[in-house]
N, C-alpha and C positions, 0 to 999 in steps of 0.2 A: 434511895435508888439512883443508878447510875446509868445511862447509855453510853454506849461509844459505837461510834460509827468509824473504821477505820479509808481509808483511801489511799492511790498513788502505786497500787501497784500494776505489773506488766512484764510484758517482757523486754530483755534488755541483754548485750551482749557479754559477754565476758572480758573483767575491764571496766565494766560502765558504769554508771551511778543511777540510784532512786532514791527517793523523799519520799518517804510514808507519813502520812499523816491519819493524829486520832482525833474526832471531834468527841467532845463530853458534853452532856447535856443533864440535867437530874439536882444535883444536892450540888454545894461549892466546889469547884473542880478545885481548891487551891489546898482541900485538905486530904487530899487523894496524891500518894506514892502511887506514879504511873510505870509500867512495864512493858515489854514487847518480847512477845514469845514469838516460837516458828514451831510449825511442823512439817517435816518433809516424809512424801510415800515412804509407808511401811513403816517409818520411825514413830518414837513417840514427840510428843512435845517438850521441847526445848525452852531454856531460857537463851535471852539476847542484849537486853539491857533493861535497866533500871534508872530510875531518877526520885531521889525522895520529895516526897509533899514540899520541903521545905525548902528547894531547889539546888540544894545543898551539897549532897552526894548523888554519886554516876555510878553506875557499875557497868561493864560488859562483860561477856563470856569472852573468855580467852579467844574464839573465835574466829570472831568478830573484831578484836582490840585494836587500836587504830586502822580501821576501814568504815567501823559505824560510831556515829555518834547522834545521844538521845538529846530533847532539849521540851522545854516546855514552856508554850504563853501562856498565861493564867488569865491575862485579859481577853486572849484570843479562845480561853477555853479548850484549846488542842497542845497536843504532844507530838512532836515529831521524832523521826528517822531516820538520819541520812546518813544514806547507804553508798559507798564508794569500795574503788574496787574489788566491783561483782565475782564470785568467782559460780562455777556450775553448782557448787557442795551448799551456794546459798538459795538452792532453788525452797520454795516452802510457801506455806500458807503462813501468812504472818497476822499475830494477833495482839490485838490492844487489849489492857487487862489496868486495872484500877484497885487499888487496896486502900484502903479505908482506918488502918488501921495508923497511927502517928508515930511511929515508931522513927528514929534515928538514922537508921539502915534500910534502906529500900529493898523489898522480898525478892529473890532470884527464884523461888520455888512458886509452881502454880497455888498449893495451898495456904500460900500467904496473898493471896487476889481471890476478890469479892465481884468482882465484875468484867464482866468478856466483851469483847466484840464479836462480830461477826467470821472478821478476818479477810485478807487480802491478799493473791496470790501475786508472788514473785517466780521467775521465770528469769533463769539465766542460760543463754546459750553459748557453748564453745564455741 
């Protein structure tokens, strides 16, 4: 079993940057492919980026592609976010998610993550 607590968000202007960060706490955070989903009102939930167990491979949603970039300590037990420029379409509830599975390619879909966070709202204003 895995927790994650996510943090860092807020609101913030359009243009501007945030760092989300995910804490992991439970089983070895180092064999967990970490993810970061959004959901924004009325939407469903989205993917955002990826980073394999193995720290190997990144993935992002077209996006997002050079404005976010994911990273992860394994010492530090957290996965980060960082979010650079904000646009209003990135307002959402942002979620830490963990997959357990060891696979090569880090999941882009919610069905390939075993573990949620709570989530964290971002808030960009024009």
């Amino acid at each position: 079993q895995v927790q994650l607590a996510e943090s860092g968000g807020g609101l913030v202007q359009s243009g501007g940057s945030l760092r989300l960060s995910c804490a992991a706490s439970g089983r070895p955070f180092s064999n967990y492919a970490m993810g970061w989903f959004r959901q924004a009102p009325g939407k469903e939930r989205e993917f955002v980026s990826a980073i394999s167990w193995s720290n190997v491979r990144k993935y992002n949603a077209d996006s997002v592609k050079g404005r976010f970039t994911i990273s992860r300590e394994n010492a530090k037990i957290m996965v980060t976010l960082q979010m650079t420029s904000l646009k209003p379409e990135d307002t959402a509830i942002y979620y830490c998610a963990a997959s357990d599975k060891r696979t090569v390619v880090p999941g882009t879909t919610e069905a390939e993550y075993d573990y949620w966070g709570q989530g964290t709202q971002v808030t960009v204003s024009s």
